[in-house]
N, CA, C and O atoms as a GROMACS GRO file, in nm:
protein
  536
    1UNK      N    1   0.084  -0.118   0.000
    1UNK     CA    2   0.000   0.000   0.000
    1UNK      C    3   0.088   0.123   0.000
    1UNK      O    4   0.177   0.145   0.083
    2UNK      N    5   0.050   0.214  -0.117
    2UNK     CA    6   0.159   0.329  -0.067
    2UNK      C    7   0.113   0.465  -0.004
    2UNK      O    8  -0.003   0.461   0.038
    3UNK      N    9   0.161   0.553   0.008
    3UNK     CA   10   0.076   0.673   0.066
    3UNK      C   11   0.099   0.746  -0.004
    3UNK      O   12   0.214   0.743  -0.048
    4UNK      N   13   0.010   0.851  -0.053
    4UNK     CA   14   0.030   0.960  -0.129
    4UNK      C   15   0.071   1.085  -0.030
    4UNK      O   16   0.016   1.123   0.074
    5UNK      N   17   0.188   1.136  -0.098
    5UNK     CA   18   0.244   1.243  -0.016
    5UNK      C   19   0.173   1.392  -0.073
    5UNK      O   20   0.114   1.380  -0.180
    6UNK      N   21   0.174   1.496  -0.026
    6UNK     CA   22   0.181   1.624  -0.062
    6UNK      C   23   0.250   1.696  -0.066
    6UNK      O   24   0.324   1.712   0.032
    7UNK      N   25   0.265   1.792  -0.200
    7UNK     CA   26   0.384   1.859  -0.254
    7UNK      C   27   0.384   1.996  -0.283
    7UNK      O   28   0.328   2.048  -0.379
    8UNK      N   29   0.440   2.045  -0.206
    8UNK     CA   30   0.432   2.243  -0.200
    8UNK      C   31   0.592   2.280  -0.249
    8UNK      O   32   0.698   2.221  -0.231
    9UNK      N   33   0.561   2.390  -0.310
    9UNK     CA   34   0.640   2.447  -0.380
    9UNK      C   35   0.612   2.570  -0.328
    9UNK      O   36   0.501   2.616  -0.304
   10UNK      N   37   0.772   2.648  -0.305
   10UNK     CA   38   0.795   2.758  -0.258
   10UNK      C   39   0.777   2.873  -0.399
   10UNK      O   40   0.869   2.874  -0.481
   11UNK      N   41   0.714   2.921  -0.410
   11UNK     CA   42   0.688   3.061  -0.532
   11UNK      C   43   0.831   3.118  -0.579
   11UNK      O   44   0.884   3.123  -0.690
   12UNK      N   45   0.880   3.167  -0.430
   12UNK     CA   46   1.035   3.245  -0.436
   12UNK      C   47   1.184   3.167  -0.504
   12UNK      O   48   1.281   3.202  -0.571
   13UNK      N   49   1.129   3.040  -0.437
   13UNK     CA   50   1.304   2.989  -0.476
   13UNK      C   51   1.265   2.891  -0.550
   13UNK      O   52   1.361   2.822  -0.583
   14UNK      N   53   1.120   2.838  -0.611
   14UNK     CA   54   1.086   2.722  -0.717
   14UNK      C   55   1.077   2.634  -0.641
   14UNK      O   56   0.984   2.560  -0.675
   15UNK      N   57   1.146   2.588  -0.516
   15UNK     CA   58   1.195   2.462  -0.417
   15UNK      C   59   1.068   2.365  -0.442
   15UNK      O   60   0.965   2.397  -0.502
   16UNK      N   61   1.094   2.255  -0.391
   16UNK     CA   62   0.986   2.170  -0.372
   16UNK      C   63   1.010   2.070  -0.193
   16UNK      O   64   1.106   2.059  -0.117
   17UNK      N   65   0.901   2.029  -0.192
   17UNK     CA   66   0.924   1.961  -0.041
   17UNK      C   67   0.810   1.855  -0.032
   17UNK      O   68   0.700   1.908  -0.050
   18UNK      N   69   0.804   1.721  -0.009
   18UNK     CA   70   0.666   1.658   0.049
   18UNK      C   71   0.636   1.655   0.151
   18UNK      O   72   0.730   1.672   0.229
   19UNK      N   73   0.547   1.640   0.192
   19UNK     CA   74   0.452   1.628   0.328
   19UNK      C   75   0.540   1.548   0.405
   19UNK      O   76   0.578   1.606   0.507
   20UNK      N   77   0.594   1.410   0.387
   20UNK     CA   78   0.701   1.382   0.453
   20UNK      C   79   0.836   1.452   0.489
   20UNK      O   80   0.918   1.392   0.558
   21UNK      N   81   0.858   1.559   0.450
   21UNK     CA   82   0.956   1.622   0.502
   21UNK      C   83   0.852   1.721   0.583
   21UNK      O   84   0.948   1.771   0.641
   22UNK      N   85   0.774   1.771   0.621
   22UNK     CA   86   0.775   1.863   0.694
   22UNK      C   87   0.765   1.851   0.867
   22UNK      O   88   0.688   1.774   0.922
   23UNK      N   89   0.844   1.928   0.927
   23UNK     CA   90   0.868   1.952   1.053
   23UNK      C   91   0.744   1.911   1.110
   23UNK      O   92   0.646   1.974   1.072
   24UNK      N   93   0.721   1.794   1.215
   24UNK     CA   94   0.572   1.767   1.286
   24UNK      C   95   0.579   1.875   1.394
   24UNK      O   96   0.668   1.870   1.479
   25UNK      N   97   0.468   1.991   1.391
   25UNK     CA   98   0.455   2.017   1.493
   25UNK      C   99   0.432   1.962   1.643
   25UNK      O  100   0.393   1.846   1.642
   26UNK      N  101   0.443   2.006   1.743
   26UNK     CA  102   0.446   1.934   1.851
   26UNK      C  103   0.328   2.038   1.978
   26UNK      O  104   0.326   2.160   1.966
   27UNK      N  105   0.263   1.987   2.058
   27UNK     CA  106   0.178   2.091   2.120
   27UNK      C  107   0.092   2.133   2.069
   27UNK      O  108   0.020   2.078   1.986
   28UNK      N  109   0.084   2.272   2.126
   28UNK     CA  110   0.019   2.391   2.025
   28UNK      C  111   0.029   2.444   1.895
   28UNK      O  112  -0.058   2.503   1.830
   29UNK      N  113   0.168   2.409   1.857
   29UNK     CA  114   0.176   2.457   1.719
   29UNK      C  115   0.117   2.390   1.574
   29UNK      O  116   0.062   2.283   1.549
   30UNK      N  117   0.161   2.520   1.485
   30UNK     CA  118   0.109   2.488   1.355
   30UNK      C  119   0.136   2.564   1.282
   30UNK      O  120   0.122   2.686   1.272
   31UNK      N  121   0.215   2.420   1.174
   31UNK     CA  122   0.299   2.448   1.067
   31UNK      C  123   0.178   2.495   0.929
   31UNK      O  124   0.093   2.421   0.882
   32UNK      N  125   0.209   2.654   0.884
   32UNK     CA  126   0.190   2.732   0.799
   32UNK      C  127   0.308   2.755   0.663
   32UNK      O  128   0.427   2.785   0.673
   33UNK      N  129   0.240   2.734   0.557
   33UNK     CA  130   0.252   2.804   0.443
   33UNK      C  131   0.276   2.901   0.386
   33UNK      O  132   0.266   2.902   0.264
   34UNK      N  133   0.322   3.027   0.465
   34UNK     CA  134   0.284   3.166   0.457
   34UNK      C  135   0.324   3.179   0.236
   34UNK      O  136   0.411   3.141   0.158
   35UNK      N  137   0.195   3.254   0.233
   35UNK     CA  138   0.230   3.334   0.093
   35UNK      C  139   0.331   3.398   0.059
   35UNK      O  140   0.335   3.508   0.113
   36UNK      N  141   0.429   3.374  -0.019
   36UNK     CA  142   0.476   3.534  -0.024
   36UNK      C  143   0.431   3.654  -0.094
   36UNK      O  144   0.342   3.668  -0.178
   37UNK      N  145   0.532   3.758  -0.027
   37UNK     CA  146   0.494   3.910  -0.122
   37UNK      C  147   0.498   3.942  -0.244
   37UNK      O  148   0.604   3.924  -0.305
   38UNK      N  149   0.400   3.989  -0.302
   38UNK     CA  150   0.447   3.998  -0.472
   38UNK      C  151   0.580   4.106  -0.465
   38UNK      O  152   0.596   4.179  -0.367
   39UNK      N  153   0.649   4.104  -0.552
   39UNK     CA  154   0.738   4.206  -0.610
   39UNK      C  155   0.746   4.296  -0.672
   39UNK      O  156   0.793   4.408  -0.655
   40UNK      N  157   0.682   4.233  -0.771
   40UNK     CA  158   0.661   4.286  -0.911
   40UNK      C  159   0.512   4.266  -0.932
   40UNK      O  160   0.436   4.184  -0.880
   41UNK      N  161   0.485   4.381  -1.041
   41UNK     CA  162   0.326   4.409  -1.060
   41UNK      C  163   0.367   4.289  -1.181
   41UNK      O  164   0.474   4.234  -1.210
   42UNK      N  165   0.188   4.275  -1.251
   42UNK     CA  166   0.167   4.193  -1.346
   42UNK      C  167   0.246   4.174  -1.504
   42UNK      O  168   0.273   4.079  -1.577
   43UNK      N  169   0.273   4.371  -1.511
   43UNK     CA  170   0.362   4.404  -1.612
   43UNK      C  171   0.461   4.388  -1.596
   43UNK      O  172   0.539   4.419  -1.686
   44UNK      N  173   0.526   4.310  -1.432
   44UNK     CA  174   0.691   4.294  -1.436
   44UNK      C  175   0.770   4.397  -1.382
   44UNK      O  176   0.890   4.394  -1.355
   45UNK      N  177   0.686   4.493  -1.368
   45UNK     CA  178   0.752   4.622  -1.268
   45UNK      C  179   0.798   4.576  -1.157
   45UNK      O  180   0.728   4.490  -1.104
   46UNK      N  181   0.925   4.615  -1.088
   46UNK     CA  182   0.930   4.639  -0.970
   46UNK      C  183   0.853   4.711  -0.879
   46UNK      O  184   0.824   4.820  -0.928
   47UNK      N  185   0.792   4.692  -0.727
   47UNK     CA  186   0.739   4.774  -0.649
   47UNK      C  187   0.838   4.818  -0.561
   47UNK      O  188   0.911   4.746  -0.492
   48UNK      N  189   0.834   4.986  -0.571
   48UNK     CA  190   0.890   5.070  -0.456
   48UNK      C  191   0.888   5.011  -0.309
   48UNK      O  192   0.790   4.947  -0.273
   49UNK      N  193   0.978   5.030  -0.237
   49UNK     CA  194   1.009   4.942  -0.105
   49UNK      C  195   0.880   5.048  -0.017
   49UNK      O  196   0.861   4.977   0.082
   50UNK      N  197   0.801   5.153  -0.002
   50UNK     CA  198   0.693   5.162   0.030
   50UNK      C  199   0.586   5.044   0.023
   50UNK      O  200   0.515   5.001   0.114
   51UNK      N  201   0.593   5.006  -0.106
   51UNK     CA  202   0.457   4.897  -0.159
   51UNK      C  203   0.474   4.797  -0.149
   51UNK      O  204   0.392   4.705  -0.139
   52UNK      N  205   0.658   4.793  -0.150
   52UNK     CA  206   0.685   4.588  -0.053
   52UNK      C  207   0.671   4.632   0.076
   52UNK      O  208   0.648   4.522   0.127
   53UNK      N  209   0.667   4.722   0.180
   53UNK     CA  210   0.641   4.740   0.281
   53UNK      C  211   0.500   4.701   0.318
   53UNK      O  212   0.460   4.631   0.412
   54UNK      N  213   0.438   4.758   0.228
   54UNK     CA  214   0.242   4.719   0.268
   54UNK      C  215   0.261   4.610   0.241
   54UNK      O  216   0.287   4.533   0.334
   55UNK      N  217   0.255   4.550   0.085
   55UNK     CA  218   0.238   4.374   0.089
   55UNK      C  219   0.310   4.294   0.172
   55UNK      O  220   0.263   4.187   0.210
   56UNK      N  221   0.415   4.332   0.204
   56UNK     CA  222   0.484   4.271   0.318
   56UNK      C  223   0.392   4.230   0.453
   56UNK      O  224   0.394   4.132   0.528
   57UNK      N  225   0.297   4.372   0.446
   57UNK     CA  226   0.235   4.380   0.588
   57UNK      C  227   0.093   4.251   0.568
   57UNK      O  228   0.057   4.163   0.646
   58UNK      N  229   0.045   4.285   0.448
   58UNK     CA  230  -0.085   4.216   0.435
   58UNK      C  231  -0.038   4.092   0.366
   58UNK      O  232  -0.124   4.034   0.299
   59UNK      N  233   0.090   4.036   0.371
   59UNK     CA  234   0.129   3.920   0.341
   59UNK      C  235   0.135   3.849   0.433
   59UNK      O  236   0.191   3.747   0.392
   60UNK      N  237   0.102   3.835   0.575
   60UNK     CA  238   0.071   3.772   0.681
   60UNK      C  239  -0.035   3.675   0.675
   60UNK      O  240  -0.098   3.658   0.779
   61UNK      N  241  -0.074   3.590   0.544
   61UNK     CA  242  -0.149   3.475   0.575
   61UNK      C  243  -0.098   3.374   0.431
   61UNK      O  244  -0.044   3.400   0.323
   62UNK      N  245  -0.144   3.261   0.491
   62UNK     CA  246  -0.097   3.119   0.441
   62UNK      C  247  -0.221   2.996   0.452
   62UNK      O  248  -0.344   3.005   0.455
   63UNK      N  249  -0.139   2.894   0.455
   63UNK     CA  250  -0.217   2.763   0.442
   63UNK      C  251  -0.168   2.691   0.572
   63UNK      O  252  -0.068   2.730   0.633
   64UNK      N  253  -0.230   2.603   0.602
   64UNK     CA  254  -0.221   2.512   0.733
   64UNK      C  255  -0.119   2.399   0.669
   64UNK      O  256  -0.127   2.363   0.552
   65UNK      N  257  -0.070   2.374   0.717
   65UNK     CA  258   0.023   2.244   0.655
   65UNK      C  259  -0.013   2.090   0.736
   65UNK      O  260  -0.034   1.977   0.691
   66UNK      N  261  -0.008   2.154   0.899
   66UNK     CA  262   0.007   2.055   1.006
   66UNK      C  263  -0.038   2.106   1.115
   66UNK      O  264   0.015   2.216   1.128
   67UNK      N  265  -0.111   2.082   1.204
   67UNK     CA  266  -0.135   2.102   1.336
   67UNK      C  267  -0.085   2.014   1.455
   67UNK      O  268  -0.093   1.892   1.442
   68UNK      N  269  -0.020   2.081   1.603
   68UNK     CA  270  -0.007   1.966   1.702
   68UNK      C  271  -0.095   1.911   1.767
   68UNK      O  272  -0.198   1.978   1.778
   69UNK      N  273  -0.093   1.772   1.838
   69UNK     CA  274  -0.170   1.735   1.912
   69UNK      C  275  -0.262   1.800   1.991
   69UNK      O  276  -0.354   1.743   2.051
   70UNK      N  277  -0.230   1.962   1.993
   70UNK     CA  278  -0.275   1.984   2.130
   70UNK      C  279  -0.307   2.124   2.101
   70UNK      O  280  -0.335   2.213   2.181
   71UNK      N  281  -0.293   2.131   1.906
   71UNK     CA  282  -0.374   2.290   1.912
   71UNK      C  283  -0.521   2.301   1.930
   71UNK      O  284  -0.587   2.197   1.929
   72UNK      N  285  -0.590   2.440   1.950
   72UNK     CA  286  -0.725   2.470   1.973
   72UNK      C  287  -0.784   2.331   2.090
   72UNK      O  288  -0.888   2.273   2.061
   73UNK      N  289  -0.714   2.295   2.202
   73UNK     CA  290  -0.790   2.218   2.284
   73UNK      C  291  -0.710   2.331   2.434
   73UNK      O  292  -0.606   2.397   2.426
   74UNK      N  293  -0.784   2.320   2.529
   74UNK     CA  294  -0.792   2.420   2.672
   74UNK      C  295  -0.623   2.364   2.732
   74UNK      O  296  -0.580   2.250   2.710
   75UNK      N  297  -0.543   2.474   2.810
   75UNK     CA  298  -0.362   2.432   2.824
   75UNK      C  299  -0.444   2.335   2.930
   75UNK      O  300  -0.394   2.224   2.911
   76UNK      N  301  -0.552   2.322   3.040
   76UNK     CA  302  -0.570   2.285   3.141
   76UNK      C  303  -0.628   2.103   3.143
   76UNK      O  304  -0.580   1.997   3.183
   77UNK      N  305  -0.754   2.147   3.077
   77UNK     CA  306  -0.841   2.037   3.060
   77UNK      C  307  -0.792   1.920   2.906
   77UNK      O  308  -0.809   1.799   2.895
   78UNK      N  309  -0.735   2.008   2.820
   78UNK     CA  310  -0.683   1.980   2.735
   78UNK      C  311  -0.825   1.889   2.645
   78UNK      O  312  -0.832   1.774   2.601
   79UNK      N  313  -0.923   2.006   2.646
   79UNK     CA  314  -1.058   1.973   2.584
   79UNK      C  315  -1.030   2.061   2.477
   79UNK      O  316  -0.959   2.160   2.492
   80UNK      N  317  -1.103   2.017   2.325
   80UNK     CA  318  -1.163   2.078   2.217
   80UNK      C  319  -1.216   2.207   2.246
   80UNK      O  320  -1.329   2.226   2.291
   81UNK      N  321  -1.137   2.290   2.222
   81UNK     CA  322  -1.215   2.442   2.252
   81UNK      C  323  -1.329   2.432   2.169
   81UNK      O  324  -1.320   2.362   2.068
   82UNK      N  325  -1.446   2.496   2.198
   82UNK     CA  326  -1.569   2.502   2.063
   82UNK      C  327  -1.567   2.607   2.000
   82UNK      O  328  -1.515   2.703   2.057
   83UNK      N  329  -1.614   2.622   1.880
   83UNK     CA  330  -1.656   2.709   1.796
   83UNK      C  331  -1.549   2.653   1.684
   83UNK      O  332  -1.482   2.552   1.707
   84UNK      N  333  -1.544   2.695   1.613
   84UNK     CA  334  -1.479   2.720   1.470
   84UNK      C  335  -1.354   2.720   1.466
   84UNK      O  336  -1.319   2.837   1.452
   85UNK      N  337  -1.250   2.640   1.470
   85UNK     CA  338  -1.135   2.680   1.468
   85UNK      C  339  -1.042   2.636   1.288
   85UNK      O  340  -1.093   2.592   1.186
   86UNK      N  341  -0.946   2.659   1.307
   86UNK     CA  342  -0.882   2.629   1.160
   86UNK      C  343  -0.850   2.465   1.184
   86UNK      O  344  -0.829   2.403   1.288
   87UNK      N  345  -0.856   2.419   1.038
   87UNK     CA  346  -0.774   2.326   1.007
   87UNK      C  347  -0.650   2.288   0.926
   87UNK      O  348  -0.583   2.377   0.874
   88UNK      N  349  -0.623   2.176   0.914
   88UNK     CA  350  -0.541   2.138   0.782
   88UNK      C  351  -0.593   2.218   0.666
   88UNK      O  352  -0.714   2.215   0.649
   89UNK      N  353  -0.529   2.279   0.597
   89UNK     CA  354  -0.549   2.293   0.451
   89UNK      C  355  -0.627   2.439   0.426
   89UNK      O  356  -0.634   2.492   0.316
   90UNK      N  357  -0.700   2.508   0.582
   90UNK     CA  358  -0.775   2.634   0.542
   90UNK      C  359  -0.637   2.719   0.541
   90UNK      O  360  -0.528   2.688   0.589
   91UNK      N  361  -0.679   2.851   0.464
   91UNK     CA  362  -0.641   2.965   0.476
   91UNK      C  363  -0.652   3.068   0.559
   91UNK      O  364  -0.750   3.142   0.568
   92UNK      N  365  -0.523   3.076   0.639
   92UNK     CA  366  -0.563   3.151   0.773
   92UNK      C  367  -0.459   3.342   0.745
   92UNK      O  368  -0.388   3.371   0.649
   93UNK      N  369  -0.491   3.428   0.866
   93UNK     CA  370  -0.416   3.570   0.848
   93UNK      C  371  -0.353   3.464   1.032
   93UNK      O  372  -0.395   3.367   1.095
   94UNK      N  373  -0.227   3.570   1.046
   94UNK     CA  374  -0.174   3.552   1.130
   94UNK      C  375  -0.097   3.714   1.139
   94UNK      O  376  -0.100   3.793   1.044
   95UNK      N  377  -0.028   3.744   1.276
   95UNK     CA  378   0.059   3.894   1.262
   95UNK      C  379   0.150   3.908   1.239
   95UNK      O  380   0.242   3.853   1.300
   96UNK      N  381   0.169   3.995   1.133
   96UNK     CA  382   0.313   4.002   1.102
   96UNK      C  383   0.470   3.970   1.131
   96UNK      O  384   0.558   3.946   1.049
   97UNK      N  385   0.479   3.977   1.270
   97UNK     CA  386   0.578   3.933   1.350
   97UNK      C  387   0.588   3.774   1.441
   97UNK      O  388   0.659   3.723   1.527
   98UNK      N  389   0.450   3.737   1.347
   98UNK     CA  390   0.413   3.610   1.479
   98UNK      C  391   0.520   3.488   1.416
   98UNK      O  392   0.568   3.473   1.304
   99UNK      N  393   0.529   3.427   1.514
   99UNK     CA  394   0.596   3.217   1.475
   99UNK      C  395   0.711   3.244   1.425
   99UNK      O  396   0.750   3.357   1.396
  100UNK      N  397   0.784   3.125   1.410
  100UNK     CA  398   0.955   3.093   1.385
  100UNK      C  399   0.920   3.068   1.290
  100UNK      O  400   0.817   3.004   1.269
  101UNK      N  401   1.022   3.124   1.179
  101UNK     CA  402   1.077   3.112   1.049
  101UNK      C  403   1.156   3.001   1.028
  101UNK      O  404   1.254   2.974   1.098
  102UNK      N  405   1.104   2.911   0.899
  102UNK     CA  406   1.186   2.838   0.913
  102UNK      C  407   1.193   2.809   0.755
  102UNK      O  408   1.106   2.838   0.673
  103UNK      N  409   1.349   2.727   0.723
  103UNK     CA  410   1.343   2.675   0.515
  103UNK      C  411   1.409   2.572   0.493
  103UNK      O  412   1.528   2.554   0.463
  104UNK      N  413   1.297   2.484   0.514
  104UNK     CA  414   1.316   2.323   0.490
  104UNK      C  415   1.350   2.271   0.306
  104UNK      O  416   1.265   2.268   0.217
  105UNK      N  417   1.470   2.241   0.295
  105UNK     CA  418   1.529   2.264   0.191
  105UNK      C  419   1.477   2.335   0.076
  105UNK      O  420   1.443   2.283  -0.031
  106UNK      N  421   1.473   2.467   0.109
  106UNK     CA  422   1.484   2.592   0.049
  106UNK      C  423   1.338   2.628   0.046
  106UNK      O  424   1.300   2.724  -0.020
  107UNK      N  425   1.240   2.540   0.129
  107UNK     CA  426   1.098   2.603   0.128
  107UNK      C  427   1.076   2.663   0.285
  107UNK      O  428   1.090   2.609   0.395
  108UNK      N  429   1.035   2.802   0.242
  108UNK     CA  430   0.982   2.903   0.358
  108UNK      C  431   0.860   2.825   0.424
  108UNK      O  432   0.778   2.761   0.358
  109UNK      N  433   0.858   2.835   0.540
  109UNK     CA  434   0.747   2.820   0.603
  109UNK      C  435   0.751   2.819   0.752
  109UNK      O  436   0.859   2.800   0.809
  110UNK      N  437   0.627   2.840   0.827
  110UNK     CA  438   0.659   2.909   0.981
  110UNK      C  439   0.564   2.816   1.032
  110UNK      O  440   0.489   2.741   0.969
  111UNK      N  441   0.584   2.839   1.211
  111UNK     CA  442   0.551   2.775   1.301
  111UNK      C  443   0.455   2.882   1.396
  111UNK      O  444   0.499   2.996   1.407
  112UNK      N  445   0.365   2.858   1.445
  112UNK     CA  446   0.298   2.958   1.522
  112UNK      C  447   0.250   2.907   1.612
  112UNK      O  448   0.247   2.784   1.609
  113UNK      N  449   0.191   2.976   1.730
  113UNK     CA  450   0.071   2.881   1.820
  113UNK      C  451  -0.050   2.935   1.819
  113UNK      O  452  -0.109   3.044   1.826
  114UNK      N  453  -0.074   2.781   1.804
  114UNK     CA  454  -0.204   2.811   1.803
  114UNK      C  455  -0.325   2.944   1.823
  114UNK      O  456  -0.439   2.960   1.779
  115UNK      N  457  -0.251   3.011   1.897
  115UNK     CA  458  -0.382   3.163   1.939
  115UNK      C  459  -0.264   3.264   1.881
  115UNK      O  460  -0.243   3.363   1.951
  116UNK      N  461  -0.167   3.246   1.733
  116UNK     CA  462  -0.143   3.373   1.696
  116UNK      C  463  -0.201   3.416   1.574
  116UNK      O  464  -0.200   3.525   1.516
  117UNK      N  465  -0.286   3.231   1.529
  117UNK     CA  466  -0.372   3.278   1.403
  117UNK      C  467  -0.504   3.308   1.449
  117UNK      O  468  -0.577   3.254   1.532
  118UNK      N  469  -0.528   3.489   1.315
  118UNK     CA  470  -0.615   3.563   1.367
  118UNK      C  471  -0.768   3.556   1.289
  118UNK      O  472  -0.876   3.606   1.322
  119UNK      N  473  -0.729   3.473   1.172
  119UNK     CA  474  -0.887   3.451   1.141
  119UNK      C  475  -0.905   3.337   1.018
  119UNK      O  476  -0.806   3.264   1.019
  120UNK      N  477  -0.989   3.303   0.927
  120UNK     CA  478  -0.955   3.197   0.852
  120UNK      C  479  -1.044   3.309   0.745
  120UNK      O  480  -1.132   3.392   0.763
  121UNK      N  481  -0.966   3.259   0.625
  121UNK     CA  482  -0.957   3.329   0.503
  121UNK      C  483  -1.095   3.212   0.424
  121UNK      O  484  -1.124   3.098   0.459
  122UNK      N  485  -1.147   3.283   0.330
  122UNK     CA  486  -1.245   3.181   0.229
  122UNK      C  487  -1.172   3.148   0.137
  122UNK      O  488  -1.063   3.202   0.121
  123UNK      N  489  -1.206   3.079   0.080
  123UNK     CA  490  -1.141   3.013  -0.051
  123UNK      C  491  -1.168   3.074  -0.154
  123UNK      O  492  -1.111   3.040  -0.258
  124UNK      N  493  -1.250   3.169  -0.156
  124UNK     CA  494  -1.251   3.264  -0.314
  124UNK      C  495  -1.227   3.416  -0.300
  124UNK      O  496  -1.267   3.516  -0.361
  125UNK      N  497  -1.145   3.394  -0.194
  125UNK     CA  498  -1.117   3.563  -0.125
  125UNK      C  499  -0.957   3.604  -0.163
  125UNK      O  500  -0.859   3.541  -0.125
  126UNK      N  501  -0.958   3.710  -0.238
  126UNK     CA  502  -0.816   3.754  -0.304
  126UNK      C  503  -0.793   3.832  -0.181
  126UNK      O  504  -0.881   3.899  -0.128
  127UNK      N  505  -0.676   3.823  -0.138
  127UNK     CA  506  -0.597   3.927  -0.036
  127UNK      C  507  -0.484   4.010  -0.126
  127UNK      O  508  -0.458   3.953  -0.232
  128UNK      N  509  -0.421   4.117  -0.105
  128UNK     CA  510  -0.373   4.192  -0.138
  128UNK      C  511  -0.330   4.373  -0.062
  128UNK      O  512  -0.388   4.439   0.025
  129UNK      N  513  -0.243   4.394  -0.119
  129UNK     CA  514  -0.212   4.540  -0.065
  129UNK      C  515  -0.256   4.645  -0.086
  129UNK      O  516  -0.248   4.674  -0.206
  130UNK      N  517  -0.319   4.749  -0.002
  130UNK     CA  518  -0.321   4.881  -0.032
  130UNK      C  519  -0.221   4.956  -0.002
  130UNK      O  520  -0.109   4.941   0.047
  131UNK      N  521  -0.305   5.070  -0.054
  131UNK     CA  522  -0.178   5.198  -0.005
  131UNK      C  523  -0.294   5.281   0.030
  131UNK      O  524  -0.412   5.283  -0.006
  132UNK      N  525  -0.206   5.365   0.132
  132UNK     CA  526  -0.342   5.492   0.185
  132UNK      C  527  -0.272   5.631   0.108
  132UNK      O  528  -0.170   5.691   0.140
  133UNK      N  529  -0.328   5.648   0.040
  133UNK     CA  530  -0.358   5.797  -0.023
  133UNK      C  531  -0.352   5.933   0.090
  133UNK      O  532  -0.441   5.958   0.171
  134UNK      N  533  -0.241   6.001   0.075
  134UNK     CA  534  -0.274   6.127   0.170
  134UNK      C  535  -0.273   6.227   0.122
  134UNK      O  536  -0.297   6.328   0.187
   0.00000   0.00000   0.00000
């Protein structure tokens, strides 16, 4: 019997990685996907380090890769918190500064806990950067 693995590819460096290589989270954590920032507009332009600054900022969400044993359940009772929480495979925002960086042969991807992701994204929802006009 064999198992089918899953295969992510880093945007930035082309890399590739399967599901068997990735870091098992342990605990609370959970291994994310983060997007990266665009660079360049559609025409191939470079963006001014202002406008990688914003996408930078609203580049704070990804994909679930892996969860630990022990995310979204209470540190105490170590019960199923209720309501809605993320899973494998949704699209979540997290903060800019949150979870360890990490590049499992040459693929980006981070570690967080559990309560630093801040909401779950839809599946037909484009994210992207503004700029504020002054």
């Amino acid at each position: 019997m064999s198992h089918q693995h899953e295969i992510i590819t880093d945007e930035d460096s082309n890399k590739t990685i399967g599901s068997h290589q990735f870091p098992q989270p342990i605990g609370w954590k959970v291994l994310v996907q983060p997007n990266p920032a665009k660079q360049k507009t559609k025409g191939g332009i470079y963006l001014p380090s202002q406008s990688l600054d914003n996408e930078e900022y609203l580049t704070a969400h990804g994909r679930i890769l892996a969860l630990g044993d022990l995310a979204y359940r209470d540190r105490k009772t170590y019960e199923a918190w209720k309501g809605n929480w993320p899973r494998k495979g949704d699209r979540i925002t997290y903060g800019k500064y949150a979870g360890q960086k990490l590049t499992i042969n040459g693929v980006k991807l981070l570690l967080l806990n559990d309560d630093e992701i801040t909401s779950i994204v839809p599946e037909d929802v484009s994210i992207s950067a503004y700029v504020e006009q002054r």
